[in-house]
C-alpha positions in Angstrom: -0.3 53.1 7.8 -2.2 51.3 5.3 -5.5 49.2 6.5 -8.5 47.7 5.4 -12.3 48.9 5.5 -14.3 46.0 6.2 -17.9 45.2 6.3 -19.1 41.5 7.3 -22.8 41.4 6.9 -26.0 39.1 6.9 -28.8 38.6 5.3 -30.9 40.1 8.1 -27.8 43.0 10.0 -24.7 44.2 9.9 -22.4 41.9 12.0 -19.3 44.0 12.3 -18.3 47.3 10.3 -15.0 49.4 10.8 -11.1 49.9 9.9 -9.3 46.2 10.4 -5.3 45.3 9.4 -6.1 41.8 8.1 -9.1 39.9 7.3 -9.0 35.7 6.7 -12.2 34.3 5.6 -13.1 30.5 4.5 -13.6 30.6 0.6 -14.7 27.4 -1.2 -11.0 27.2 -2.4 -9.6 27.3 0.4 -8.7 29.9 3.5 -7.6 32.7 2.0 -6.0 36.0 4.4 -6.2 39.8 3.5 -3.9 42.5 4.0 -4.0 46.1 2.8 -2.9 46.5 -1.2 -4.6 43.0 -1.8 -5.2 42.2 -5.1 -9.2 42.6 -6.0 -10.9 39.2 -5.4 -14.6 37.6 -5.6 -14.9 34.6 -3.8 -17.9 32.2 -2.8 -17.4 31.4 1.0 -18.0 28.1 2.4 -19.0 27.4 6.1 -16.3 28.2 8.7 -15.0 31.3 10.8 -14.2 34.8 9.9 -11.5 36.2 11.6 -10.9 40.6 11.6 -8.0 42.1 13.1 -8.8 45.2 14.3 -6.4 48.1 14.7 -7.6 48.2 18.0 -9.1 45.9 20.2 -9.4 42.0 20.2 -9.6 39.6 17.3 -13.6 38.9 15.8 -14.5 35.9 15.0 -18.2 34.9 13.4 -18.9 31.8 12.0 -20.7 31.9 8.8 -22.4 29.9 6.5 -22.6 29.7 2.6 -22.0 33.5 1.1 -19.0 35.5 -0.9 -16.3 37.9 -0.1 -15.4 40.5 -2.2 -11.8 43.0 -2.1 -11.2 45.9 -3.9 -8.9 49.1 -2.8 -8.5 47.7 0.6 -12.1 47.6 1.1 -13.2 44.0 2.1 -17.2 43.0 2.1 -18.4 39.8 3.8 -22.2 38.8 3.1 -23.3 35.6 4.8 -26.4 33.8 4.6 -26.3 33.8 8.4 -23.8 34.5 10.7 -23.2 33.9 14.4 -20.5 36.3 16.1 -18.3 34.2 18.2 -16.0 35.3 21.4 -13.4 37.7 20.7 -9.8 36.7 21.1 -10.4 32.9 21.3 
């Protein structure tokens, strides 16, 4: 099964790092969601939540602030000026 490589970092550590199913991140143009064989993308982020689904475990959910995401061959990279990890699941 295909899935996604995913790293969601700040400025200052690395929030969350491992194999995910779907990513969904708030870019300046609106949410966008990522599944495995997405197309590459550069996006500036905007404040709101990042949301990873894991392939196992519970949903993660950090709210960011101003930063970019990047996809390319189903790896997804999230840098954040600062980022606050939220509950899981909510």
């Amino acid at each position: 099964m295909a899935h996604l490589e995913v790293d969601l970092v700040a400025a200052d550590r690395t929030i969350w790092s491992g194999e995910a199913s779907m990513v969904s991140a708030p870019a300046s143009e609106g949410e966008v969601g990522i599944l495995p064989g997405h197309t590459p993308m550069l996006a500036v982020l905007r404040a709101g939540t990042v949301r990873i689904t894991p392939l196992q475990g519970e949903v993660v959910r950090t709210d960011v602030e101003a930063g970019f995401i990047s996809v390319d061959e189903n790896r997804v990279t999230v840098v954040s000026d600062s980022a606050v990890a939220g509950s899981a699941g909510r």
